[in-house]
N, C-alpha and C positions, 0 to 999 in steps of 0.2 A: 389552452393558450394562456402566460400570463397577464395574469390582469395588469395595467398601471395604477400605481399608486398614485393618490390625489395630491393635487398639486399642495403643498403648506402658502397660508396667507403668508403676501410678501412683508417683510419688516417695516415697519412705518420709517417713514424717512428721515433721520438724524434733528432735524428742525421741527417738524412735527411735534415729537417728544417733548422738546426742549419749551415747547409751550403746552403742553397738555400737562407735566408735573405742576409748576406752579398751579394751575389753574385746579388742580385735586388738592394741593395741599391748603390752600388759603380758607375753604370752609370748614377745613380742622384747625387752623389754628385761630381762626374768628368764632369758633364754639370753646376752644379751649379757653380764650380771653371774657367771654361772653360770662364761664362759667366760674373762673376766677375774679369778675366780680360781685356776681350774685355771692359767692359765696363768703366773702369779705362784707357784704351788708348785711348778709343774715348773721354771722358773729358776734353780736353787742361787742362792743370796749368792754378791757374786766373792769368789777364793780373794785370800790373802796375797800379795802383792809383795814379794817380798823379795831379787830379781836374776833377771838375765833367762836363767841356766840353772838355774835351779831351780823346780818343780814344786810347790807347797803344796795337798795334794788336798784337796778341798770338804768331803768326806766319809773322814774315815782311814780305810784299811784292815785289819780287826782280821785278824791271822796263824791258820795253822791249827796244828792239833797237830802237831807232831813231837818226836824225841828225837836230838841228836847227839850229838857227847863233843869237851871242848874239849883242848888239850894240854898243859893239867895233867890229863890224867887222871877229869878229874872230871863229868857231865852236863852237857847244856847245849841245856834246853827250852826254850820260852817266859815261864818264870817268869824266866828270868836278865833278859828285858827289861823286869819288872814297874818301878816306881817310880825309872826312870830315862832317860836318849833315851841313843839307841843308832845310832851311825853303821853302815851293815854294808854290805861289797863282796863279792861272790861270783869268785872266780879261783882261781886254783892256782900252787903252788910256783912252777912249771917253766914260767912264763907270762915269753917272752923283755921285755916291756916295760911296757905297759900297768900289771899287777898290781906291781911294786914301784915302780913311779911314782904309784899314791894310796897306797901303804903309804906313800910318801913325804911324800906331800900329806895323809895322816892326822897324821903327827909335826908338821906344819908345823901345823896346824889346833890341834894339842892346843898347842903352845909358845904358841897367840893366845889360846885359852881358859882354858889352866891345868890344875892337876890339880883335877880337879872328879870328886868321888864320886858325881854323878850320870847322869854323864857316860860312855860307854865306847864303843870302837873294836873290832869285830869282823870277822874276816876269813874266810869262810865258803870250804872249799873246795869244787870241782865235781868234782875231780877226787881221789877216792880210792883209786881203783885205783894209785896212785902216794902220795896226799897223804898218809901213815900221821902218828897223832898225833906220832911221835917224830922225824917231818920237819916237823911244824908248828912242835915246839920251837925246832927251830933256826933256822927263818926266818922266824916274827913277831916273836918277841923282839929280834932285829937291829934292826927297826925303831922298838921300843919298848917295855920291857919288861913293860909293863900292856895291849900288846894282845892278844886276846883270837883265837888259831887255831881252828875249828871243823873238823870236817868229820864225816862218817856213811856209811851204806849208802845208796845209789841211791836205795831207794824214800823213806826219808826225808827223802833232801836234795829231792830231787821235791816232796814234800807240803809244805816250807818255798819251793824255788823259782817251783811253779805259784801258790802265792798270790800272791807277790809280782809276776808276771808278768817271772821273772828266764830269760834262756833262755839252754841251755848245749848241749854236742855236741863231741862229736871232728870235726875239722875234715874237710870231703870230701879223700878221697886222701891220707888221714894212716893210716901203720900202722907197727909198729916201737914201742920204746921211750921212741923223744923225740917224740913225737906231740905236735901242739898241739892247744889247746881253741877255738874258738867261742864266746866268753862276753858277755851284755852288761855293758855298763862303766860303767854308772849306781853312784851309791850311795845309799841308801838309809835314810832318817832313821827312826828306829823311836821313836815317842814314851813316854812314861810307864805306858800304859796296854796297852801290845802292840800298838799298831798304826801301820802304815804311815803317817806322818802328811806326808814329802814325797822328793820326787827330785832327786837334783841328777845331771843328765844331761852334766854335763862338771869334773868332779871333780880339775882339772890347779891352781886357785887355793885358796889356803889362805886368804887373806885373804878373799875372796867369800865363802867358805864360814863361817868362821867370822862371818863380818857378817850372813850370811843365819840362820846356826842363834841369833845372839841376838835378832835380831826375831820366829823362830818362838818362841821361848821366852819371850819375852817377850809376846807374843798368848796362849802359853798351848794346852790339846790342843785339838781342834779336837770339836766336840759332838757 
């Protein structure tokens, strides 16, 4: 005997429907919106343009505490970067090339800018066990006599170089007296307000640099 076939569910009724789409489309298009602005705030703004070795970070990096002593004798924390930009290179005396070739390209940069009191050149060293302030005298000054020698105790210059993400070391298979350093060779733009505001990761042109530091300065700290 044939069997009957099962009845099919009847069609939902024309009104029905007509309110069951919106009500499926609105949690897709409330996650699509949701997700087009998450992803609009993760995006930074692009950074400044201002040559193509130089670094203008999205977001400045505000420095941590430390205390050094510069070679006049005198302190020389975080407040000395308050209300000023501040060029700063991390090396040492007894550095055969590199370190007096941007001391170099510092003087070259200040002759394009000028004596500018907001302005100053910093020369941080890594290397204390050697760099005493009374060898800083003698060899920033050669370079300029408004540059500014730093150095400190290990743990200090650490708390100033791991912010900055500055890396330093006695060189593998160096031991002896004239040991070399390990240092990177960025320098490092310290804005008005204490912090990191860009990198110039090839520090050999005076004119570059000084072109690129009056467009940051001219945009102004970075928010």
């Amino acid at each position: 005997m044939p069997t009957e076939a099962p009845e099919s569910a009847a069609p939902a009724p024309p009104t029905a429907l007509r309110w069951l789409a919106p009500l499926l489309v609105l949690p897709v298009l409330g996650f699509a919106v949701w997700f087009a602005v998450a992803m609009l705030r993760a995006v930074p703004p692009p950074a400044l343009e201002v040559g193509p070795d130089v670094t203008v970070l999205r977001a400045p990096l505000p420095l941590s505490e430390f205390t050094l002593g510069d070679h006049h004798g005198e302190p020389f924390d975080g407040a000395r970067f308050d209300g000023r930009w501040s060029f700063v290179f991390f090396g040492y005396t007894f550095c055969p090339d590199v370190c007096p070739m941007t001391l170099s390209t510092f003087r070259g940069v200040r002759e394009r800018l000028g004596d500018d009191a907001e302005l100053q050149y910093v020369f941080v060293s890594i290397d204390p066990e050697r760099d005493t302030l009374e060898r800083l005298a003698e060899f920033v000054p050669y370079f300029h006599p408004e540059f500014v020698g730093v150095t400190g105790n290990h743990d200090e210059l650490v708390n100033l170089t791991r912010t900055l993400g500055v890396y330093h070391q006695k060189a593998d298979g160096e031991s002896g007296p004239d040991y070399l350093m390990d240092h990177t060779i960025s320098v490092m733009l310290i804005d008005p307000e204490r912090r990191m505001s860009a990198i110039f990761s090839k520090p050999d042109d005076p004119d570059a640099i000084a072109d690129a530091f009056r467009k940051i300065r001219e945009q102004g700290t970075m928010p």
